[in-house]
N, C-alpha and C positions, 0 to 999 in steps of 0.2 A: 504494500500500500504506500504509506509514506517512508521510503527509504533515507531519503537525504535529506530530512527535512531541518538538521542543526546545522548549524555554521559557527563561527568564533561568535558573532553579535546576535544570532537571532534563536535562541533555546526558550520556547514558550512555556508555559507552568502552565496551560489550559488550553486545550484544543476541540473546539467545538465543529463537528463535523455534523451536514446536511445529506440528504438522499445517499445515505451510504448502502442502500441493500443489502443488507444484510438480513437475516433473519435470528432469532434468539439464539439457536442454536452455535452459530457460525459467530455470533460476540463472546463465548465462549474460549475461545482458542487466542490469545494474546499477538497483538500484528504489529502494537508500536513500542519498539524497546525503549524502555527509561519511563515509558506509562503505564496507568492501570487505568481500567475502563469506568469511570465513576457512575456514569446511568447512562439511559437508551431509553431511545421511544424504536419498537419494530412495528411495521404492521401486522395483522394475521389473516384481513382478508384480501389486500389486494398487495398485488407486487412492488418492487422497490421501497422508493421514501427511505423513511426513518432521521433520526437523529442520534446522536452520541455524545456524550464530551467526556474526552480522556485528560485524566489531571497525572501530572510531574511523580513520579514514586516516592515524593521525598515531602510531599504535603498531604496533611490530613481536610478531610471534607466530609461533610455531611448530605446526603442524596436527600432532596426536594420532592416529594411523592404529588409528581402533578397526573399522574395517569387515568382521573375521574376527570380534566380539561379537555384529557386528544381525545379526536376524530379523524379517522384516518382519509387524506387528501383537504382537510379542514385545518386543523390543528394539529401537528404534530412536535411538540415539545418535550423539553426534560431539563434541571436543573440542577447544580449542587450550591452549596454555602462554603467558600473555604474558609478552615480553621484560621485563625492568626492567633499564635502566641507569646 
């Protein structure tokens, strides 16, 4: 997926990714090294969409339960809160 995505200047702490197609399953299996997958919106009736946002391994967060908001081709969201200590 995203292989080269750090450089010297640009190493993001949040990556918020749109119509990834994925399905549940398949966010299962880890694709971006130095992240962890913090929430996802997939669809289950119709194809592609979705959303994601993978946060930095080295920050804590707390997943935002918006999944009574999506509609899938409507609304497809997901959020987290990062910690700051």
């Amino acid at each position: 997926m995203l292989t080269h995505l750090e450089t010297e200047n640009l190493k993001p702490n949040v990556l918020c990714l749109t119509e990834h197609h994925m399905d549940q399953q398949e966010l299962l299996y880890p694709s971006l090294e130095n992240y962890k997958l913090g929430t996802s919106f997939c669809r289950r009736n119709l194809q592609k969409g979705g959303v994601n946002i993978y946060i930095r391994d080295h920050h804590s967060y707390i997943n935002i339960n918006l999944i009574e908001f999506c509609s899938e081709q409507d609304l497809e969201i997901c959020a987290v809160e990062l910690k700051t200590e």
